[in-house]
N, C-alpha and C positions, 0 to 999 in steps of 0.2 A: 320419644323425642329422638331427632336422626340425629346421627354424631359426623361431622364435616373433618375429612381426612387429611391430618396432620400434614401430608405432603402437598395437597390442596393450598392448604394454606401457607404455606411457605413458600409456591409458588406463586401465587397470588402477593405476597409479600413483596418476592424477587421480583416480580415484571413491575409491580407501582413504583418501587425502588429505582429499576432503571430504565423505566421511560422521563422519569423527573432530570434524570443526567442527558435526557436527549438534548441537542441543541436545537435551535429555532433556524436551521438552515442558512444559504449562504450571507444572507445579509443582517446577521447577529454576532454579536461579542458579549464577551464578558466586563468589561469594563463601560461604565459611563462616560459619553462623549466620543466613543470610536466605534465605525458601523464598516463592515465589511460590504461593499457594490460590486457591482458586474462592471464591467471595464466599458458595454454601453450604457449606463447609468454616470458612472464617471464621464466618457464623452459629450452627452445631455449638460450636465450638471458644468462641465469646462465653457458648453457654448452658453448657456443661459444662467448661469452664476458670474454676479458682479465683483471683482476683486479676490477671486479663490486662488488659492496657492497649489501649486501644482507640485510636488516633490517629490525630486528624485533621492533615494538615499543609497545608491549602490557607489561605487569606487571613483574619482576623478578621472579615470581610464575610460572605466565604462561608460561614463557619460560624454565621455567623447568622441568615441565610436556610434552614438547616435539617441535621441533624446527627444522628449516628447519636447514641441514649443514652445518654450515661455519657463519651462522648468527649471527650480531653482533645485541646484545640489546639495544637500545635506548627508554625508554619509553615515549610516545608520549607526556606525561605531562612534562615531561623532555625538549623540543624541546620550547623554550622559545626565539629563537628570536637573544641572545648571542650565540657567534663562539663555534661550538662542535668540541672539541681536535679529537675523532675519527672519523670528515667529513672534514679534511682542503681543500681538493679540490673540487671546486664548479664546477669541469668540471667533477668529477669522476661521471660514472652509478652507481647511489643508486636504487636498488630497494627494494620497501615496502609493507610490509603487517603485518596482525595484526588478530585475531580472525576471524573477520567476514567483515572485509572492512572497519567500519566505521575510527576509530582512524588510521587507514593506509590514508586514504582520508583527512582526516585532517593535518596528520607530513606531507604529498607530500604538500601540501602547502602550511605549513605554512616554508618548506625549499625551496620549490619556490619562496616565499616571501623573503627569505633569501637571495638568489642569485643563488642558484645552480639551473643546465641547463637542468642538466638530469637525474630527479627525473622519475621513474616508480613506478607506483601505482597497484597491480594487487591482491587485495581486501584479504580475509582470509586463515588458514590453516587450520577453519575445511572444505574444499573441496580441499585442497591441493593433487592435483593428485601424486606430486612426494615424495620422501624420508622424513622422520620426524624422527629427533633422539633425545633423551634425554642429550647426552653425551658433 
């Protein structure tokens, strides 16, 4: 009987181990109800979704300097956990973003956390391929 080498096996151990902590690529999360998109997935999704919320959560400054249309400000530090008057429905499409991704990655879960189902995360506006207006 052949005897399979300790170190064999340990490696074999170590790779099943951490291909399980792999992630499912750019459009997976850890949390249920918030899914990270490509920013033309979000564009698609702004023209042919009925009543989607479009949120910005970076600073009242920054959004005034330039802003995607129709987007409502919610600053991410703002996003505390208590019911926000302008997301009462936790089934409505939110979609988020914010400078560069980071604080948009943060509000999609911490309103996953919340309870809402269909949080979109799809990272900054400085690569924002579509419309930016000031107004």
């Amino acid at each position: 009987m052949r005897r399979i080498p300790y170190i064999l096996i340990v490696t074999l151990v170590c790779v099943c181990l951490l291909s399980g902590c792999a992630g499912g690529g750019p459009s997976s999360s850890a949390l249920p109800g918030y899914t990270q998109i490509s920013q033309r997935e979000a564009l698609e999704m702004m023209e042919s979704t009925k009543d989607c919320i479009i949120l910005d959560v970076r600073r009242e400054d920054e959004f005034a300097q330039g802003h995607i249309p129709g987007a409502v400000l919610l600053p991410n530090e703002s996003i505390d956990g208590g019911d926000i008057a302008g997301l009462p429905d936790k089934e409505q499409v939110i979609l988020v973003y914010c400078r560069s991704g980071n604080r948009s990655r943060q509000a999609a879960e911490k309103l996953a956390e919340m309870g809402y189902v269909n949080v979109y995360e799809f990272g900054g506006i400085n690569t924002w391929p579509g419309e930016i207006t000031t107004e």
